[in-house]
C-alpha positions as CSV (number, residue, x, y, z in Angstrom):
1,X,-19.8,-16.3,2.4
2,X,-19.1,-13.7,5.5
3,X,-15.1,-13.2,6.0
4,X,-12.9,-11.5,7.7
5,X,-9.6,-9.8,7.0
6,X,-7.2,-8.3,9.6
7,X,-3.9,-6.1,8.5
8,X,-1.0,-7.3,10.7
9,X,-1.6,-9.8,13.8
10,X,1.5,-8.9,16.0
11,X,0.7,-11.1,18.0
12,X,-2.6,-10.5,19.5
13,X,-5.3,-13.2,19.0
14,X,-7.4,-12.5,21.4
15,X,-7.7,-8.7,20.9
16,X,-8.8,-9.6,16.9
17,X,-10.8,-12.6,18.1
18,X,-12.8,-10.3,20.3
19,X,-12.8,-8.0,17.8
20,X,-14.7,-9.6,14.8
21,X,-17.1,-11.5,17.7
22,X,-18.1,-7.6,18.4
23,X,-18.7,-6.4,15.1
24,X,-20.5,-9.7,14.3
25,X,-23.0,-8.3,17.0
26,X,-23.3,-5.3,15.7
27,X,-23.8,-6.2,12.1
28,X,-26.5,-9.0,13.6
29,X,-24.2,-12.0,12.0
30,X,-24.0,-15.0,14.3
31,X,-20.1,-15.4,13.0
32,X,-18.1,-15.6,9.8
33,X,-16.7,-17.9,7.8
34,X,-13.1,-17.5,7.5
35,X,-10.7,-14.9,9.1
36,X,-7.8,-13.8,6.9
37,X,-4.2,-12.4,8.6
38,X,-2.2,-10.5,6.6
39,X,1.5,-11.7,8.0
40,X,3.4,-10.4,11.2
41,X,1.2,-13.2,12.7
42,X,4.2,-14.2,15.1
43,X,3.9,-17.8,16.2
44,X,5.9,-18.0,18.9
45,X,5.5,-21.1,20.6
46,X,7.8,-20.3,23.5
47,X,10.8,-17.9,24.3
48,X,13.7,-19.6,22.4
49,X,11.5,-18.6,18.9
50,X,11.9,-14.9,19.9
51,X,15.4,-15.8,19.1
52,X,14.9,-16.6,15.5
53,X,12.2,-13.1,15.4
54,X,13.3,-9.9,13.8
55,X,12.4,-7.3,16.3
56,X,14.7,-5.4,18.5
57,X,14.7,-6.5,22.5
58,X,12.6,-3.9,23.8
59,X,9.8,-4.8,21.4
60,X,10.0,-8.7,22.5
61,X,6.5,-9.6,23.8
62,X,5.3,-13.7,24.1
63,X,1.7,-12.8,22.6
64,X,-1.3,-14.8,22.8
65,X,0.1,-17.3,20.1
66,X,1.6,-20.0,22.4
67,X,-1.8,-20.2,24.1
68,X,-3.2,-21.4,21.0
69,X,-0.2,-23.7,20.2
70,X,-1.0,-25.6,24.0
71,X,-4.3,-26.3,23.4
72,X,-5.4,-23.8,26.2
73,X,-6.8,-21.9,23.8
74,X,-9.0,-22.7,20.1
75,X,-9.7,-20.6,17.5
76,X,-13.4,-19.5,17.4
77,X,-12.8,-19.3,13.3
78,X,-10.9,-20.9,10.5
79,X,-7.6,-19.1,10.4
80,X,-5.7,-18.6,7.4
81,X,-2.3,-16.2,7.4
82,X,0.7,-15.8,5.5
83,X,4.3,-14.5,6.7
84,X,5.1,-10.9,7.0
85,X,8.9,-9.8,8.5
86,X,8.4,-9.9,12.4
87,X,7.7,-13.7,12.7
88,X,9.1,-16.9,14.3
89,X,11.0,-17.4,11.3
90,X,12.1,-21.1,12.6
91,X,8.9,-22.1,13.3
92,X,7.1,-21.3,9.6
93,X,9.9,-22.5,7.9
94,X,9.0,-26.3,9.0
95,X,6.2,-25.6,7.4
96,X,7.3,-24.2,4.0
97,X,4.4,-26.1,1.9
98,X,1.7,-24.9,4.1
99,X,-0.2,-26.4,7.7
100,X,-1.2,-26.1,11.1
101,X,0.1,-23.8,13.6
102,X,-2.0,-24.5,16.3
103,X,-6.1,-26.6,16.0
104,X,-7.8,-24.0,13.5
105,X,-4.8,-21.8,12.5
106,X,-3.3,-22.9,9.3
107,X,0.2,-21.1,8.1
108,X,0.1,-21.2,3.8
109,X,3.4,-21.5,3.6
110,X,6.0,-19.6,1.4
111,X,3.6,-19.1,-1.8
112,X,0.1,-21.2,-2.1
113,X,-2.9,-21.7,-3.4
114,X,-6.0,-23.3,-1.7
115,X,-9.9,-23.6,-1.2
116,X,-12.1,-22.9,1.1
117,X,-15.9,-23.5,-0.1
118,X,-15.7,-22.0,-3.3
119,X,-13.4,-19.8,-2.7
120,X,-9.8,-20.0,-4.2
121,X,-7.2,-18.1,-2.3
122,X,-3.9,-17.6,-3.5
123,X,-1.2,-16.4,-1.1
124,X,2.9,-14.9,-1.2
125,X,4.4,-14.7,2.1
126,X,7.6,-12.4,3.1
127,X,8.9,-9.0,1.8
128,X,10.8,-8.0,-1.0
129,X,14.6,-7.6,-0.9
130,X,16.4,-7.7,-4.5
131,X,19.5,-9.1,-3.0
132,X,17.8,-12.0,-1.7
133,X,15.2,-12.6,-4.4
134,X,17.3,-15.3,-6.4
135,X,18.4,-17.2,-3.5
136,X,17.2,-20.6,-1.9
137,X,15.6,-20.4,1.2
138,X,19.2,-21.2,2.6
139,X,18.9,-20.1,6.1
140,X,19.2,-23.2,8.7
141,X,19.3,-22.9,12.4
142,X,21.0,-21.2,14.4
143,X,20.4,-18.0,12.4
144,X,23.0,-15.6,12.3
145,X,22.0,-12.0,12.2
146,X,21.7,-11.6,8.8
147,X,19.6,-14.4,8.5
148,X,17.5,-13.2,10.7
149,X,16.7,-10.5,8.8
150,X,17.1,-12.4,5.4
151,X,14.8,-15.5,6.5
152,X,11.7,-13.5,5.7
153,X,12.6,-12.5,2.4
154,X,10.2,-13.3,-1.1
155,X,12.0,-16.0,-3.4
156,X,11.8,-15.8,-7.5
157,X,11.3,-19.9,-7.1
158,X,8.0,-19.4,-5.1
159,X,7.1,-16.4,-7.5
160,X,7.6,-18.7,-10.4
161,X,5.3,-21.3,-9.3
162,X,2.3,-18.7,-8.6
163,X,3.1,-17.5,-12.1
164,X,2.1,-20.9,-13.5
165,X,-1.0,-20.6,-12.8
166,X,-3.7,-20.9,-15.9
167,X,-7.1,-20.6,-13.9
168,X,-8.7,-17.7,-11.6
169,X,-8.1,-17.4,-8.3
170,X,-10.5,-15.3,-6.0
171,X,-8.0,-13.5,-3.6
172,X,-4.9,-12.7,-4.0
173,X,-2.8,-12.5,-0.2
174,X,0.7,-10.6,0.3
175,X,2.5,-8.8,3.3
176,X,4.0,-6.2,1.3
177,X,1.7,-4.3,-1.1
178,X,2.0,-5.0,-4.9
179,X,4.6,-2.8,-6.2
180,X,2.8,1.0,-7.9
181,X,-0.7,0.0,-6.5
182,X,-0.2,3.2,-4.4
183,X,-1.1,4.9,-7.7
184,X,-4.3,3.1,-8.2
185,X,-5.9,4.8,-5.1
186,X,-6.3,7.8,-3.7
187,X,-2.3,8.9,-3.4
188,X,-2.2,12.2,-2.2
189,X,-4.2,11.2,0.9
190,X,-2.0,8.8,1.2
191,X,1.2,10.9,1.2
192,X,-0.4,13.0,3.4
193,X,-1.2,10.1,6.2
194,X,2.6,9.0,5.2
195,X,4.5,12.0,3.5
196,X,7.8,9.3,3.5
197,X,6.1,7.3,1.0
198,X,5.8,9.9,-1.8
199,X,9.5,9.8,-2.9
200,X,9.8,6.0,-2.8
201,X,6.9,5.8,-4.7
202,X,7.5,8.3,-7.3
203,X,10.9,6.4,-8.1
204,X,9.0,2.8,-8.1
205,X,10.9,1.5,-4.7
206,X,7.5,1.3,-2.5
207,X,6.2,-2.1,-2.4
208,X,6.7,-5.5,-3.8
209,X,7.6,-6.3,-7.9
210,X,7.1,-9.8,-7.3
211,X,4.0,-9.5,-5.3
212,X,2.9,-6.9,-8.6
213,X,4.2,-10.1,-11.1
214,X,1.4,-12.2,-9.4
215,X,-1.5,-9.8,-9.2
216,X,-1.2,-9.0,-12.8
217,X,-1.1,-12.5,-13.5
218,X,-3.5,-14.0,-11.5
219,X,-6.2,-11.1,-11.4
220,X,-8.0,-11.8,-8.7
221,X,-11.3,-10.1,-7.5
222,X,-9.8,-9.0,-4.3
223,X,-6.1,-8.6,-3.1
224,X,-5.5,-8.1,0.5
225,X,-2.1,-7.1,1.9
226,X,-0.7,-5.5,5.5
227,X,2.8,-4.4,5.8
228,X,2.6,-0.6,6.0
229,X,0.3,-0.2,9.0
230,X,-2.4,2.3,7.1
231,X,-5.9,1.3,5.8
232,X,-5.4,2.1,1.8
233,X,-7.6,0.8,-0.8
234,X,-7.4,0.5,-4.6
235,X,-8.6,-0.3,-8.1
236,X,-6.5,-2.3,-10.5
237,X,-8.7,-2.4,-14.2
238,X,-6.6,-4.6,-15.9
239,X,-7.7,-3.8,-19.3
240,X,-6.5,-0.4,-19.4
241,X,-3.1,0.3,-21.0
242,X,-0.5,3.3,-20.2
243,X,-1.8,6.2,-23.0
244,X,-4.9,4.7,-23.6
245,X,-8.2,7.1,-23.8
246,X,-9.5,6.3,-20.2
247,X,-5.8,5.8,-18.6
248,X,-3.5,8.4,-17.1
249,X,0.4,8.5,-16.3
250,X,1.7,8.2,-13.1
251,X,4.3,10.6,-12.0
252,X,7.1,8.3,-12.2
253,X,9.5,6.8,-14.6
254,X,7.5,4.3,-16.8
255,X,10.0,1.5,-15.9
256,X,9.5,1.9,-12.4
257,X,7.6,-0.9,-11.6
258,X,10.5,-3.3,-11.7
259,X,13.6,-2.2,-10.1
260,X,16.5,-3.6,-10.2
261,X,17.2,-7.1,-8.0
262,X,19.9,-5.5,-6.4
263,X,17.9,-3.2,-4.8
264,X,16.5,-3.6,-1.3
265,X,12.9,-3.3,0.1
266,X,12.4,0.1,0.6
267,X,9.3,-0.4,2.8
268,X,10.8,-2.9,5.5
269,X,9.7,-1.8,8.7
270,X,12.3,-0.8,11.2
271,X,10.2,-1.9,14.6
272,X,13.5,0.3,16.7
273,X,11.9,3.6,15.7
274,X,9.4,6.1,16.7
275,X,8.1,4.5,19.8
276,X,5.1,6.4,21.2
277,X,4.3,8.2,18.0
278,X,0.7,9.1,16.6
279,X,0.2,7.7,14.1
280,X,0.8,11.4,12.0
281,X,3.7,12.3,14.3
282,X,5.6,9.1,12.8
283,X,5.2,9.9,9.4
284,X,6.9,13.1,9.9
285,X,10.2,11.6,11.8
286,X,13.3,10.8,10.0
287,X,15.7,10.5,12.4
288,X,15.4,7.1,13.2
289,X,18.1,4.3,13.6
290,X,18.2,2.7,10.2
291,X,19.7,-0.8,10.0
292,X,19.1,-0.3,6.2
293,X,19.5,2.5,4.2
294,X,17.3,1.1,1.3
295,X,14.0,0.7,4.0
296,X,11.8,2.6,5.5
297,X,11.1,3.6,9.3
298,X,7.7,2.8,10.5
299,X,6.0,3.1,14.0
300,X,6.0,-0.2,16.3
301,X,3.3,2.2,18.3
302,X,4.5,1.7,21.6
303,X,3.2,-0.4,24.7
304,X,-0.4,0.8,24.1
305,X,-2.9,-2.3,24.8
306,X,-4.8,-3.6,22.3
307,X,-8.9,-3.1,22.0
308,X,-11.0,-6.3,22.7
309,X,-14.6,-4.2,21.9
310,X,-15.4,-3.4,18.2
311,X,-12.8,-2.6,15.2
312,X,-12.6,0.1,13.4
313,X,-14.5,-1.7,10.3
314,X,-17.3,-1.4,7.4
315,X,-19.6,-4.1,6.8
316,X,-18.6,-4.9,3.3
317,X,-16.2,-3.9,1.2
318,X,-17.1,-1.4,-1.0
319,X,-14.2,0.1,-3.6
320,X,-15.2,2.9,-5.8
321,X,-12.6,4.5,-8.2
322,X,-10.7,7.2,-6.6
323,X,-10.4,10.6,-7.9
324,X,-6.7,10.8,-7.7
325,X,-6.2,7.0,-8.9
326,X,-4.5,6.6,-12.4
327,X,-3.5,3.0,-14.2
328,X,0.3,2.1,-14.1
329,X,-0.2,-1.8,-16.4
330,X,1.7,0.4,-19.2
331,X,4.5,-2.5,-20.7
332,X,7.6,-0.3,-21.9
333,X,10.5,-2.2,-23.6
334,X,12.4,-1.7,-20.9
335,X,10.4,-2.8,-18.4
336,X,9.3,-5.7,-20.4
337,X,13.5,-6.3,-20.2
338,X,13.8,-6.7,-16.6
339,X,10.4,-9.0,-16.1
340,X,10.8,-13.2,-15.0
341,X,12.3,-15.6,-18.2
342,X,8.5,-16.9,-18.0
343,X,7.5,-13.7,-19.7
344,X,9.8,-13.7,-21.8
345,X,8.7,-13.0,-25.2
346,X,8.0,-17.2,-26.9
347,X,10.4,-18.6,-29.6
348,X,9.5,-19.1,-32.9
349,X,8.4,-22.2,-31.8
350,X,6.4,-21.6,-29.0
351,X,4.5,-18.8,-31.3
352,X,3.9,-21.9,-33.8
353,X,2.3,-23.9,-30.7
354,X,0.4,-20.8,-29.2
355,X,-0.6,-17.7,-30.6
356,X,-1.5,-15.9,-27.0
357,X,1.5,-13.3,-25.8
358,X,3.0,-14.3,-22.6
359,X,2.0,-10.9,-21.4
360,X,-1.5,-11.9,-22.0
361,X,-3.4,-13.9,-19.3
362,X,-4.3,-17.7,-20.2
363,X,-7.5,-17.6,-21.1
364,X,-9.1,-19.1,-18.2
365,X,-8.0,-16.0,-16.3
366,X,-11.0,-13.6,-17.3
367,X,-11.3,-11.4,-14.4
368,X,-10.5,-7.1,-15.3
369,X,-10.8,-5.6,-12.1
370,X,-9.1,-5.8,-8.8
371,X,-10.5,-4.3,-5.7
372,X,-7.1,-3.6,-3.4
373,X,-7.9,-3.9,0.2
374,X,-4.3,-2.9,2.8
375,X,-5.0,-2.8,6.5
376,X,-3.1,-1.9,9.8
377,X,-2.5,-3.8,13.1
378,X,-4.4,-4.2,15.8
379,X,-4.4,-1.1,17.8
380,X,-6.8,1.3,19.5
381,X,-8.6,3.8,16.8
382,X,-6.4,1.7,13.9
383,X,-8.8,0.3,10.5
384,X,-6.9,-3.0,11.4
385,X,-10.2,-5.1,10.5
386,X,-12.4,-5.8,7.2
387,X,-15.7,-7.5,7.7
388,X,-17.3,-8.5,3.8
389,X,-19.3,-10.8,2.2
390,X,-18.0,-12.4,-1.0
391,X,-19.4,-14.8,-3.5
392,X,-16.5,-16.4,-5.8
393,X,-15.6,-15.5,-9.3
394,X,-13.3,-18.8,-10.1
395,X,-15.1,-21.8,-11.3
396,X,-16.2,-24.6,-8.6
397,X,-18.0,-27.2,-8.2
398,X,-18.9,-26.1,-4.5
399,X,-22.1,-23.9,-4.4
400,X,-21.5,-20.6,-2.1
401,X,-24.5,-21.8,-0.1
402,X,-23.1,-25.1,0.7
403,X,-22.0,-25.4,4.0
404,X,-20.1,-26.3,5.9
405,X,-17.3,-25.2,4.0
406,X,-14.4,-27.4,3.3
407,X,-10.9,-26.5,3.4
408,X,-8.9,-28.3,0.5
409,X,-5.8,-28.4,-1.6
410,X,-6.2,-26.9,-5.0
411,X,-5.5,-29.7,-7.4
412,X,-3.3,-27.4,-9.8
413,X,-1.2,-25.7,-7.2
414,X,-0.8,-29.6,-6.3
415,X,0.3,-30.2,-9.8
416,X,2.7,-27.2,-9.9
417,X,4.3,-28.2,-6.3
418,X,5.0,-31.6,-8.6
419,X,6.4,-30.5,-11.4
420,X,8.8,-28.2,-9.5
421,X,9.7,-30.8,-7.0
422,X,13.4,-31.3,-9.1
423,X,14.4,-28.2,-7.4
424,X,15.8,-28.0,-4.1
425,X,14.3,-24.8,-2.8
426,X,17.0,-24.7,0.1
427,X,20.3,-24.8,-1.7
428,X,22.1,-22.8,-4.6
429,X,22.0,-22.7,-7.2
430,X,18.4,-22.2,-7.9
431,X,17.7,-23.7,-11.1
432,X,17.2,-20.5,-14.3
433,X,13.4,-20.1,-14.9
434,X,12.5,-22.2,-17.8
435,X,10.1,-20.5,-19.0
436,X,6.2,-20.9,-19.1
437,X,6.1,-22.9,-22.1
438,X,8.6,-25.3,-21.0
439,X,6.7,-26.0,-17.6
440,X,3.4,-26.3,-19.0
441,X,3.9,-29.9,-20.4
442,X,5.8,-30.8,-17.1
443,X,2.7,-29.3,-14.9
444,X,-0.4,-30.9,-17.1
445,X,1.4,-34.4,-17.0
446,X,1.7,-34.0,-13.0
447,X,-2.2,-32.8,-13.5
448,X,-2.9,-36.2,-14.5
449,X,-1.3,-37.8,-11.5
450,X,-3.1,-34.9,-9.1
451,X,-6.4,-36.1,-10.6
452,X,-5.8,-39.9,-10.7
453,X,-4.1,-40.5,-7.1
454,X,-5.8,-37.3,-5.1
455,X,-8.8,-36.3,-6.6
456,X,-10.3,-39.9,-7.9
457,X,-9.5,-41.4,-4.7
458,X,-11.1,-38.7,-2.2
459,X,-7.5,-37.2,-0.9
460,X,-7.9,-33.7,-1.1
461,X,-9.1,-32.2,2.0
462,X,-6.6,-30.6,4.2
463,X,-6.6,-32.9,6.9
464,X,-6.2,-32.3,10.5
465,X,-2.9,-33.2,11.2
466,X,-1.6,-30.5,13.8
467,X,0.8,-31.9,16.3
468,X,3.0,-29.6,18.7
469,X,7.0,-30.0,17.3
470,X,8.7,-27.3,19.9
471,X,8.3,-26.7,24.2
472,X,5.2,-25.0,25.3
473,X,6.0,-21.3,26.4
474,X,7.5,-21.3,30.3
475,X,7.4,-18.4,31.7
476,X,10.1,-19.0,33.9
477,X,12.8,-19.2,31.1
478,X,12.1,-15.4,30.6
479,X,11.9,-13.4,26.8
480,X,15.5,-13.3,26.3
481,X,17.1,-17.0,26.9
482,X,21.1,-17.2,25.6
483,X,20.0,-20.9,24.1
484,X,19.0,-20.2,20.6
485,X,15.5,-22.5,19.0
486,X,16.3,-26.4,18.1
487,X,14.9,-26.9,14.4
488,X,12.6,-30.0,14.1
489,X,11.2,-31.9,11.0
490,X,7.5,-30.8,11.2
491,X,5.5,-34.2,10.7
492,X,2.7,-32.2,8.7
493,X,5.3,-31.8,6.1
494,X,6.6,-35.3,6.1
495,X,3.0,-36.2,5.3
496,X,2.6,-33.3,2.9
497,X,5.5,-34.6,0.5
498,X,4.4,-38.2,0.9
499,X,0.9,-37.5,-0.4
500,X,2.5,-35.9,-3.5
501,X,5.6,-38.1,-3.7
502,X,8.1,-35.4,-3.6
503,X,11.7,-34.9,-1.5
504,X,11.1,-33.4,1.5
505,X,13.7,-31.0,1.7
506,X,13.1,-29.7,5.3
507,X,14.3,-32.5,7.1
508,X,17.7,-33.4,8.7
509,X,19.0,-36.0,11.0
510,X,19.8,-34.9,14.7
511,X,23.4,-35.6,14.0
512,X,23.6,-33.0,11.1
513,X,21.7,-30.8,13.0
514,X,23.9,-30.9,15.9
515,X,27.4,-30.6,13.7
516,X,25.7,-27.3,12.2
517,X,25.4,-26.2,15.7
518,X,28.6,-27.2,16.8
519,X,30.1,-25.4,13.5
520,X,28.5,-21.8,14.0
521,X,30.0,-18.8,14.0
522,X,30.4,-17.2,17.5
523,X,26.8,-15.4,17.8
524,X,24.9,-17.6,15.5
525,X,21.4,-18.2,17.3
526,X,21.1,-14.2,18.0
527,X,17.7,-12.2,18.1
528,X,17.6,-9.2,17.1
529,X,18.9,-8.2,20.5
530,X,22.0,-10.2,20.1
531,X,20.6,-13.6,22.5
532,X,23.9,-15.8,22.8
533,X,23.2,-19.0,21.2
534,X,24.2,-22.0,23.4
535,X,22.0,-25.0,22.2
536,X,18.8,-25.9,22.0
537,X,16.7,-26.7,24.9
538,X,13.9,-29.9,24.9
539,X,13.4,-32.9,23.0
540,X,12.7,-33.3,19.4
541,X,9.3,-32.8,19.5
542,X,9.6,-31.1,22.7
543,X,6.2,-31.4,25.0
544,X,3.2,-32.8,23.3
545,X,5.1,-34.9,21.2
546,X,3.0,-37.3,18.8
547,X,-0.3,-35.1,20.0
548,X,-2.8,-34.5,17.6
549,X,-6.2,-32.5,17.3
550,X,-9.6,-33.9,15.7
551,X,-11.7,-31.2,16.8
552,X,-11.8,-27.8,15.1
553,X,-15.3,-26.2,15.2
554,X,-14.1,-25.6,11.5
555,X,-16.8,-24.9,8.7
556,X,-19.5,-23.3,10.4
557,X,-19.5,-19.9,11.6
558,X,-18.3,-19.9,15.1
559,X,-18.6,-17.4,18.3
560,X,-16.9,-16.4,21.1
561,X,-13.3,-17.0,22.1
562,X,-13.5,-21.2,22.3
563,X,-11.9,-22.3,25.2
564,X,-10.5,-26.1,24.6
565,X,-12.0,-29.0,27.7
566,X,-8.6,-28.9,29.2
């Protein structure tokens, strides 16, 4: 199977569109299979999203998105992305459990799993932010500014249900890089690319803890992530322990891994500073406005356009141990301290009914290495792009040279979203982790329902179920309207917890939605650029209401840019 794998979008389709079609060329493929964005994808449908976006005014750009989202536009490839922190934060939120942005771009929510062919793909959307990471995904329109900048934010509830899982997964997805895989690769070329990063790293603030809980979990074969706008790329051998023979220690404290959850992200991008830097010439600046003084300042690169020829790329991804790398999957006492409850060390009971550690992977998980794959944006002389060809370490039923290639729900991430459908993810509290143990009966019953209502009776193809919610993108309202987005119940999730029987929690009458209007703060609905909110603008559903697409050109390997018959 030929993928491809692209660092941050930002926006910019067509530029990575015409990017992979190039390379395809050169490499003498007719196409790939599946493209892969790391976050920062920005769907922004029309100008009232840019108010729910976290990106200062002068950075406010439409992109190509909304072209997609009309239909003037299809996706010459399958799609798949997850969140980063510069998104339409409204617009993925009606779409928490995963679905189509536009015909051929599918969003995978807040934390998924899912196949495509063989392939089993596990994502985590957001960033870390320890203050935030115990919450509910609270935020409701019109956003204030500190949900703005909170929306985005990685939740333990979501990490909790990735942690459930008992099977391998192929690839691993997150915005933000797993928390110490710095020290994995080749660090000191890395500090000297981004000399900034060294002291965060060597006090175990760089990167995610929660994206780090899932990668040691799941061990997949590849993890891809974006965030930090460098090319970086890793080994994680999961079978070595800190002090073993073949292991070394990192230069950091050996509880560094997990910090504390009242710690910010220390790698959040700041988009105000540095504009016009090289790429070097950023690294070195420190004066820049910081609206946090736990993140980190990194280059929004300017104006400069983006390339439509050939990406900076290599054919396949090859990872070889790096000289400088060292192993961090030591488990101190302390450490083991601050990890989730569903680590927690078992009862005397649960030891009587399973001898396994909780540190230790279920046994279906057999994978020991890792290759760690980060990539930058799309810009001009940036390794933004990742062309491979992969064959599938999880068990399937599919064959790898079976195509087309089906896009499907994974039958135990289904079973999962089930058993953890008690919980309202949108209001507090958030129910205390229960422990593995304790869900592990709840999930395999809910298994049973998976395979006897979805599986048995043919249900578990995604289906293609894209309809338009909000306006398409006038230009004549201008980027910086004073009416702040409406929210809207997506239908793709109405029919997404009907399939499985679940709540759906993302929904709200008109009249609530109007009394949380009328009861906002002065300057609710701001961007980042502090956009008056005065009420939402077009119907429910907006234009294109009811409108669905059949046709994707998904499966095969497509070319060219794919122009809908409109």
């Amino acid at each position: 199977m030929r993928i491809a794998v692209e660092g941050c979008g930002h926006g910019t389709l067509h530029a990575i569109y015409a990017s992979i079609k190039k390379t395809c060329e050169i490499q003498g493929w007719d196409g790939i299979d599946l493209l892969i964005i790391g976050g920062d994808f920005q769907a922004v449908r029309n100008s009232y999203d840019l108010n729910a976006m976290s990106v200062p005014a002068k950075y406010r750009a439409i992109g190509d998105f909304h072209e997609y989202y009309s239909g003037a536009r299809v996706a010459p490839y399958l799609t798949l992305f997850i969140g980063g922190n510069h998104e339409a934060s409204n617009h993925l939120w009606e779409l928490y459990y995963g679905g189509w942005v536009a015909p051929n771009i599918y969003y995978l929510g807040a934390a998924n799993v899912v196949s495509f062919g063989p392939l089993r793909i596990a994502a985590l959307s957001g960033i870390w932010s320890g203050p935030d990471y115990r919450k509910p995904h609270s935020e409701r329109l019109p956003y204030d500014f500190k949900e703005v900048k909170g929306v985005y934010h990685q939740r333990e509830l979501d990490v909790r249900k990735l942690l459930q899982l008992r099977t391998q997964v192929d690839i691993g997805i997150s915005h933000d890089w797993p928390r110490q895989i710095e020290w994995q690769g080749d660090y000191e070329q890395l500090f000297r690319f981004k000399p900034y990063f060294q002291g965060d790293a060597k006090t175990g603030r760089l990167g995610s803890p929660a994206a780090r809980y899932v990668l040691d979990r799941l061990r997949p074969k590849w993890w891809f992530a974006a965030h930090l706008h460098c090319k970086f790329s890793a080994i994680v051998h999961h079978d070595q322990q800190m002090g073993s023979k073949d292991a070394k220690s990192p230069p950091l404290a050996t509880d560094a891994l997990h910090t504390r959850t009242d710690m910010h992200n220390t790698d959040e991008i700041n988009l105000e500073s540095q504009a016009g830097q090289s790429p070097k010439e950023e690294a070195f600046s420190s004066s820049a406005d910081v609206r946090n003084d736990e993140e980190i300042d990194l280059d929004m690169d300017d104006d400069t356009p983006v390339v439509s020829g050939p990406a900076n790329v290599v054919s396949v991804l090859k990872t070889e141990p790096q000289k400088n790398s060292v192993d961090v999957n030591a488990v101190s006492s302390k450490l083991r301290a601050q990890l989730p409850a569903s680590f927690a060390r078992p009862t005397a009971a649960a030891v009587a009914a399973s001898a396994a550690s909780p540190m230790s992977p279920p046994a279906a998980i057999t994978n020991k290495i890792t290759e760690f794959l980060a990539l930058d944006k799309c810009l001009p002389n940036r390794k933004f792009l990742q062309v491979l060809e992969v064959d599938p370490i999880s068990e399937s039923s599919i064959s790898a040279s079976t195509t087309p290639y089906s896009f499907a729900y994974d039958k135990e991430w289904l079973a999962i979203t089930r058993a953890f459908a008690f919980i309202n993810p949108t209001t507090s509290p958030i129910s205390p982790d229960a422990g593995e143990f304790h869900y592990r009966s709840l999930i395999e019953a809910e298994a049973a329902w998976v395979e006897e209502h979805l599986v048995k009776t043919d249900k578990m193809a995604v289906p293609e179920n894209f309809e338009m919610t909000a306006p398409v993108y006038d230009p004549s309202v201008g980027l910086h309207p004073k009416e702040h987005p409406r929210e809207y119940t997506n239908p793709q999730t109405v029919a997404f917890c009907n399939m499985l029987g679940i709540e759906n929690f993302f929904d709200a009458s008109e009249t609530e939605r109007e009394e949380r209007t009328r009861a906002a703060p002065p300057g609710s609905g701001k961007g980042d650029d502090g956009g008056q909110g005065e009420g939402g603008r077009g119907s429910r559903r907006g234009r294109g209401s009811g409108r669905g697409y059949s046709s994707r050109g998904r499966g095969g390997r497509g070319q060219g840019r794919g122009r809908s018959s409109r």
